[in-house]
C-alpha positions in Angstrom: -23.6 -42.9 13.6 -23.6 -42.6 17.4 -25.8 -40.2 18.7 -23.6 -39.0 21.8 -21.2 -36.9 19.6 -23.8 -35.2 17.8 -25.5 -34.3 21.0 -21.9 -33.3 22.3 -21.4 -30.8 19.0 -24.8 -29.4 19.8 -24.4 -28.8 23.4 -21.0 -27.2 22.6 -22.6 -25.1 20.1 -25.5 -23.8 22.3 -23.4 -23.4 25.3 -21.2 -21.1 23.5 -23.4 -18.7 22.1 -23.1 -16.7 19.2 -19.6 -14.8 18.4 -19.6 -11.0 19.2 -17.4 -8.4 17.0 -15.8 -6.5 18.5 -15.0 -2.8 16.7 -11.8 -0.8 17.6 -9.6 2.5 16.3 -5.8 3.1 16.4 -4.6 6.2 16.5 -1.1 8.1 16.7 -0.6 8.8 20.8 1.0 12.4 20.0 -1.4 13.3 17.4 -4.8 11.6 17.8 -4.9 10.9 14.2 -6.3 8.0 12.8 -3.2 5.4 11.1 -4.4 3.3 8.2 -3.1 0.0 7.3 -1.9 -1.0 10.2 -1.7 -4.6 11.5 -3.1 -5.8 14.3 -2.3 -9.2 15.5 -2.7 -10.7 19.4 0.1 -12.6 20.6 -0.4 -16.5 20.6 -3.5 -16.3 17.9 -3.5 -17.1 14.6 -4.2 -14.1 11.9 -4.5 -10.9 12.4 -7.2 -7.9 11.2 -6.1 -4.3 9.4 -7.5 -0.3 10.0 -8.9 1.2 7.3 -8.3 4.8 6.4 -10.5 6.4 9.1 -8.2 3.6 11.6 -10.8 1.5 12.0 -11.1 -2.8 12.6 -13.3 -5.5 13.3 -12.0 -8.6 15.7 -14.7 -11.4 14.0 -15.2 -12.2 17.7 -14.2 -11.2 21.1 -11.0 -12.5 22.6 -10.4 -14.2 25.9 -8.7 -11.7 28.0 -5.9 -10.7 29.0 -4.3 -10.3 25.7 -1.5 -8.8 24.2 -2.1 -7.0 21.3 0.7 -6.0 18.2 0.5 -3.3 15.4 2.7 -3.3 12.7 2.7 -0.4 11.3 2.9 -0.4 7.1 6.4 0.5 7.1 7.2 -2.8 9.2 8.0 -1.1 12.4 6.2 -2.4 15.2 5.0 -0.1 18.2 5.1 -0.9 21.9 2.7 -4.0 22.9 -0.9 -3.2 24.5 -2.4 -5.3 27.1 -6.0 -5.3 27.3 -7.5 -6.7 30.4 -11.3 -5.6 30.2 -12.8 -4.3 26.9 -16.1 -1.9 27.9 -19.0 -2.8 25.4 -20.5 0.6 25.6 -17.3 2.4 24.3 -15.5 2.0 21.0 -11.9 0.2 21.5 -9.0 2.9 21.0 -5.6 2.0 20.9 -3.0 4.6 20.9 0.1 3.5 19.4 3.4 5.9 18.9 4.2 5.4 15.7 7.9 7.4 15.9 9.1 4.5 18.2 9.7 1.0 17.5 10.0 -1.2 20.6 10.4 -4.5 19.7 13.7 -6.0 17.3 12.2 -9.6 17.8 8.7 -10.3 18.7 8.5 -14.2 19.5 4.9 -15.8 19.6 3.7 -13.6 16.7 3.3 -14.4 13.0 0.2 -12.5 11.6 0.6 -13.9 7.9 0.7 -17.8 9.2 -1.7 -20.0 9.7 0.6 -22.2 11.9 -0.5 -25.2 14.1 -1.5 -24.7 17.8 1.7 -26.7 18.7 4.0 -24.4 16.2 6.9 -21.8 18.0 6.3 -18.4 16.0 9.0 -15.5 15.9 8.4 -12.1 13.9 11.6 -10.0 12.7 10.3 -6.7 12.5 12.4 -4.2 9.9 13.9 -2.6 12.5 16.0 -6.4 12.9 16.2 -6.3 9.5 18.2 -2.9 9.2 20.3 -3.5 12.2 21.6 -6.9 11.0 21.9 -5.9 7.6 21.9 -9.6 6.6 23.2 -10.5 2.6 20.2 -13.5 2.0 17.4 -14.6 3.3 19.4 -17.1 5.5 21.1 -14.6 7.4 18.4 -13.0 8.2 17.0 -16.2 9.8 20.3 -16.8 12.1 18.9 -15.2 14.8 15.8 -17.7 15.1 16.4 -20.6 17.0 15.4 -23.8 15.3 16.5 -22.6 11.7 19.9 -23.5 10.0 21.3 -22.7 6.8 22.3 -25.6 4.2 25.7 -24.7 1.8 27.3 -21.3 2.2 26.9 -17.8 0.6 24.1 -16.2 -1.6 23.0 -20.3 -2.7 22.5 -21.1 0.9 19.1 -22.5 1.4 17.2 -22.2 4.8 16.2 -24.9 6.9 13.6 -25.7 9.8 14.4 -28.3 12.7 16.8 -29.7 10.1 13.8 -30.6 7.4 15.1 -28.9 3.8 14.7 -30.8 0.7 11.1 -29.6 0.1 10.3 -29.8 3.4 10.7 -26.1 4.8 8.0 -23.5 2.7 9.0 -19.8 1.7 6.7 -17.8 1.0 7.4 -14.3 -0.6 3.9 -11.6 -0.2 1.5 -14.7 -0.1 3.6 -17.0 -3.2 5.8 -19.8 -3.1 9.4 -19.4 -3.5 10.0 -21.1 -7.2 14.0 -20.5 -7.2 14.9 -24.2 -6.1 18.1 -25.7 -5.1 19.3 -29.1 -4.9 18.6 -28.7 -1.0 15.3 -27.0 -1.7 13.8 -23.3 -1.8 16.3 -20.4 -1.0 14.5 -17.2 -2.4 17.9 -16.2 -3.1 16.3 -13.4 -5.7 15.1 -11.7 -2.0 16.9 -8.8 -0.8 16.4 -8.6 3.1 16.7 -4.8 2.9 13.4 -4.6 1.1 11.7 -6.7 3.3 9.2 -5.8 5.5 8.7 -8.5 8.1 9.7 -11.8 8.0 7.8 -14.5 9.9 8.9 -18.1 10.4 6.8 -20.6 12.3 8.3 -23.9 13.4 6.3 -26.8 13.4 4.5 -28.5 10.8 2.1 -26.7 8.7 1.5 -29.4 5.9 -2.4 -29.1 6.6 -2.8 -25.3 5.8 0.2 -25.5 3.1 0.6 -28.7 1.9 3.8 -31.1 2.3 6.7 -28.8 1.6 5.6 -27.0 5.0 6.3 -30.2 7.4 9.4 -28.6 8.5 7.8 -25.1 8.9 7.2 -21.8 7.1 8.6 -19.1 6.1 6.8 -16.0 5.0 8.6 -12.6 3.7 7.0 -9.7 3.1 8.1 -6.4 1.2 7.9 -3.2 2.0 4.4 -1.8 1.1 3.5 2.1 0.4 2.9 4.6 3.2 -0.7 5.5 3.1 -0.6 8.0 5.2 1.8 10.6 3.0 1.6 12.2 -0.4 4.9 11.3 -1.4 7.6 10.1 0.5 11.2 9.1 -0.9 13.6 6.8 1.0 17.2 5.9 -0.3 19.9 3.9 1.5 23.0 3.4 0.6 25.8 0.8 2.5 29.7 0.2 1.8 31.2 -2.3 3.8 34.8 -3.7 3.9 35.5 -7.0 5.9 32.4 -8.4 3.4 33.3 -5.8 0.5 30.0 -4.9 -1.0 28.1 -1.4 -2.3 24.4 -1.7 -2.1 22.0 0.7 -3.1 18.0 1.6 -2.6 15.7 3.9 -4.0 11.8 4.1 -3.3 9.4 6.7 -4.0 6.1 6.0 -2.8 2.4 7.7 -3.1 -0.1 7.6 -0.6 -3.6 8.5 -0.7 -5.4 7.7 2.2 -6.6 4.2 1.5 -4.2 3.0 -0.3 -0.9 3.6 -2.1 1.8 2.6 -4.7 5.6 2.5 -4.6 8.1 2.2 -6.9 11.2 0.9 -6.3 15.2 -0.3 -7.9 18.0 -1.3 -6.1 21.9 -2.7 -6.9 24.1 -4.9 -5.1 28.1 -5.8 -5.2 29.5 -8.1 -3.4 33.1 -9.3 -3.6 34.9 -12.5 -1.8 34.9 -11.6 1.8 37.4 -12.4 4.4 37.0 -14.9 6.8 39.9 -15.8 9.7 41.5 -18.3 7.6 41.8 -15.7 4.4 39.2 -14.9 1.4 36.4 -16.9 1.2 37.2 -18.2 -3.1 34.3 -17.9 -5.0 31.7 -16.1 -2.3 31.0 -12.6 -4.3 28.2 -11.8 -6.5 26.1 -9.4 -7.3 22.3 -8.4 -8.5 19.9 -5.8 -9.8 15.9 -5.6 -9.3 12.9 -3.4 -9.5 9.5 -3.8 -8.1 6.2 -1.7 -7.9 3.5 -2.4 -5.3 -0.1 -0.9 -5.1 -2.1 -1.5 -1.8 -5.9 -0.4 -1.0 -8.0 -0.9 1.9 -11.8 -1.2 1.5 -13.2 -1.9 4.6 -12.4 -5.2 5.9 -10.0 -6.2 2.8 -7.4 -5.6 1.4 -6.1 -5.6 -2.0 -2.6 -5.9 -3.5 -0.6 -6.0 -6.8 2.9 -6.4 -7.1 5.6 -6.8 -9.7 9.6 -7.8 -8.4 12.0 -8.8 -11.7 15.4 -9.3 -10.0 18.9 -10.7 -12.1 21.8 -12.2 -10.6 25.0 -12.3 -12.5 28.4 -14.0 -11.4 26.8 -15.7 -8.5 29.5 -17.8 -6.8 28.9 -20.5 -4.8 31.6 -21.0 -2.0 33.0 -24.8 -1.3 35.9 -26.8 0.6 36.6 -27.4 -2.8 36.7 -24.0 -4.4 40.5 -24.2 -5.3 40.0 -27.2 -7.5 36.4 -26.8 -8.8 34.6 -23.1 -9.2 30.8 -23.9 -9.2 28.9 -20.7 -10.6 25.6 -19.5 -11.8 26.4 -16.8 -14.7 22.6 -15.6 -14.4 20.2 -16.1 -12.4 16.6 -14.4 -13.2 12.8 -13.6 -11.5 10.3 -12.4 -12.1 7.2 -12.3 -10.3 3.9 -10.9 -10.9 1.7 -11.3 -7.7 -2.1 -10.9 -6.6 -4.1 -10.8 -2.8 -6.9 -10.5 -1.5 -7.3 -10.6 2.4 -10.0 -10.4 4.7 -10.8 -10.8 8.4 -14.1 -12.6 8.1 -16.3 -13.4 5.9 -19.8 -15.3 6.4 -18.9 -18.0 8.8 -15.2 -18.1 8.0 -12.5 -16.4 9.3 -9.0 -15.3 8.1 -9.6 -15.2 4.4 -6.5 -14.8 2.3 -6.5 -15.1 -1.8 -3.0 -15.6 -3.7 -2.2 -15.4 -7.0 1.5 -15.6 -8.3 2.5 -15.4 -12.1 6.4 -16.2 -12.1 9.0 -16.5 -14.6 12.3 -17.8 -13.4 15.6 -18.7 -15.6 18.8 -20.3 -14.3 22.2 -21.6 -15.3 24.7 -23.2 -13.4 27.9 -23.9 -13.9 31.1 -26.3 -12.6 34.6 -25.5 -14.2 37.9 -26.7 -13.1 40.2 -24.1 -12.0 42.6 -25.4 -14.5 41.3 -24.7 -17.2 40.4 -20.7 -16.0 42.9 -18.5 -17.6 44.7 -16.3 -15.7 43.7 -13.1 -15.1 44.5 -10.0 -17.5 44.5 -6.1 -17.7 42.4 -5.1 -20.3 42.6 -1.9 -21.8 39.3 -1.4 -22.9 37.9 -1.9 -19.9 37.8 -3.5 -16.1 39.5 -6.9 -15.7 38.6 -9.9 -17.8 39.5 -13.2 -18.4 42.1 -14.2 -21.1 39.1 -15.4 -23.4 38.2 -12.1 -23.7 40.9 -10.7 -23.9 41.9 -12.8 -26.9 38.6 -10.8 -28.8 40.5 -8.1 -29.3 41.0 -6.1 -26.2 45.2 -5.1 -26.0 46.3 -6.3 -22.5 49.3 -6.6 -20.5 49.7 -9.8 -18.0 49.1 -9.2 -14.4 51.2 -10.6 -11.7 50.2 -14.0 -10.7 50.9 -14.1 -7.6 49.5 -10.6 -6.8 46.5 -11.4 -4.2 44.5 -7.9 -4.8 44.5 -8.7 -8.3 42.8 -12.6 -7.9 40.5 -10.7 -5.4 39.2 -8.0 -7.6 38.9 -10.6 -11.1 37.8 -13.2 -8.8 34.0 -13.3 -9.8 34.8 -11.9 -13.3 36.6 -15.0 -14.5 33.9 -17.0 -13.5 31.0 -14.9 -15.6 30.3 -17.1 -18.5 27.8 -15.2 -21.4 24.0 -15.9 -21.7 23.0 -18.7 -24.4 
């Protein structure tokens, strides 16, 4: 081996010295209370360090300044930037952040929970994006990025990076790969975006911190975590909308207890065929159920996490060109996902330490049926519309109009919901 780059890595290594931590508190501006488990990441660097319950963190070393620095508060809002242009290394580091305001909808150049390549383009969607939008799927959500398209249409559409899908764009859901798969690749499609926390796409390849399916990019959600900072808090939202008819509802009750907390969670979604310019949109409605429950606790530098999701999907249409002649459906569609992490600033000589652990169970069927041979719709009697199948089981029912067009919107996604094996 040539001596000259040896002697170049140990001049490097002398000149640069050893690395300095650098210690720091957030507190609320109104207040002066310390905030736990809040996130702080510095725009255009990779991972990012969280405050304990007292508000404390540790930078492993010191940046280069100027820097802008991000928290993310636990409930995914994210407070007005700081810029640091001098740190004082006779004084602790205090950053007062307002915690009722959230300034930023978009934050581009920021994705704490990537390890993304120098040359990667980062964007964070904070849940203040998430709300306003009130996106459907995961790839709605993502609309608003540039670089990222959608492959197919409706709740089946599958997310795509720079163009690269088939295995070649990564979703990651709090730390585990997205196991739903699609022809065209990963979808998350048991994800609701209105439990999401942030979501955080880098584009560019990432294939040497995640492997090949991340040449495209990667996509990282995250769900909505406990509030540490309140005994009990209980949030419930509730949407009905018309031009896409859907009822959606949202329940959490969360406990926090300084260091930590848990939350508890269900939710319910309805979604009929929405309207488009050209008329209904056959075959677009679905609709899905889920619970989850999340525990959180800071110990110093780390932080550990449990979380269980089950979601099922019934009825799930998939829209098409072709809808008229072909109805392609998924009857169910299950999850369930039992995940484990471990994160930590710094530990020994390495830096941005993050431990996953994902134990999932997902079950499937799809289905392709020729419109001819779907009965036409009936009133039953004994309950809301079915198809002539069951109707034949016993139910007494009366024949609808055929032509009636509120009555093949309302049985639409009914007809198509075949029974579990």
């Amino acid at each position: 081996m040539s001596p000259l780059p040896v002697f170049m890595a140990v001049l490097s290594l002398a000149l640069s010295g050893p690395a300095t931590p650098v210690g720091g508190r957030v507190v609320d501006a109104r207040s002066g209370t310390p905030v736990a488990g809040v996130e702080i990441t510095i725009v255009g660097q990779r991972g990012s360090v969280r405050t304990d319950k007292a508000g404390r963190f540790m930078w492993p070393i010191t940046p280069l300044l100027p820097i802008e620095v991000i928290a993310v508060l636990p409930d995914g809002r994210v407070a007005r930037p700081i810029r640091l242009t001098t740190l004082d290394a006779g004084r602790e580091l205090t950053l007062a952040i307002d915690a009722a305001v959230s300034q930023f909808v978009t934050v581009p150049g920021a994705a704490p929970a990537i390890d993304a390549s120098p040359a990667a383009s980062t964007t964070l969607l904070t849940s203040r994006d998430l709300e306003l939008r009130h996106a459907q799927t995961l790839s709605q959500t993502l609309d608003v990025v540039p670089g990222v398209s959608a492959i197919s249409e409706g709740q089946s559409a599958v997310p795509a990076i720079r163009g690269l899908a088939r295995g070649r764009t990564l979703i990651l859901v709090d730390g585990s790969r997205a196991s739903t798969e699609r022809r065209a690749g990963a979808n998350a499609s048991f994800l609701d975006p209105g439990v999401a926390r942030t979501i955080e796409v880098a584009r560019g390849p990432g294939s040497v911190a995640y492997g090949s399916d991340a040449f495209g990019g990667v996509i990282v959600a995250r769900t909505r975590g406990p509030d540490y900072g309140t005994p009990v808090r209980v949030r419930f939202a509730g949407t009905a909308g018309g031009g896409v008819p859907e009822v959606r509802g949202d329940l959490e009750v969360s406990k926090g207890y300084g260091s930590g907390g848990v939350l508890v969670a269900v939710r319910a979604r309805d979604f009929d065929d929405y309207d488009a310019p050209a008329g209904v949109v056959t075959n677009s409605g679905w609709r899905d159920r889920g619970v989850r429950a999340r525990w959180e606790h800071v110990t110093g530098a780390a932080l550990w996490s449990i979380g269980w999701q089950s979601d099922f999907g019934r009825a799930l249409g998939r829209p098409r060109s072709d809808s008229d002649v072909i109805l392609a459906t998924s009857p169910f569609e299950d999850s369930h996902r039992l995940t484990a992490s471990y994160e930590r600033a710094s530990l020994g000589g390495f830096r941005n330490l993050r431990f996953d652990a994902l134990f999932g169970c997902p079950r499937r069927r799809d289905h392709e049926a020729s419109s001819a041979r779907i009965s036409h719709p009936v009133r039953c009697s004994c309950g809301s519309p079915a198809s002539a199948s069951w109707a034949a089981r016993g139910c007494t029912s009366a024949p609808t109009s055929r032509d009636a067009t509120a009555s093949k919107r309302s049985t639409r996604r009914r007809r198509t919901t075949w029974p579990a094996p």
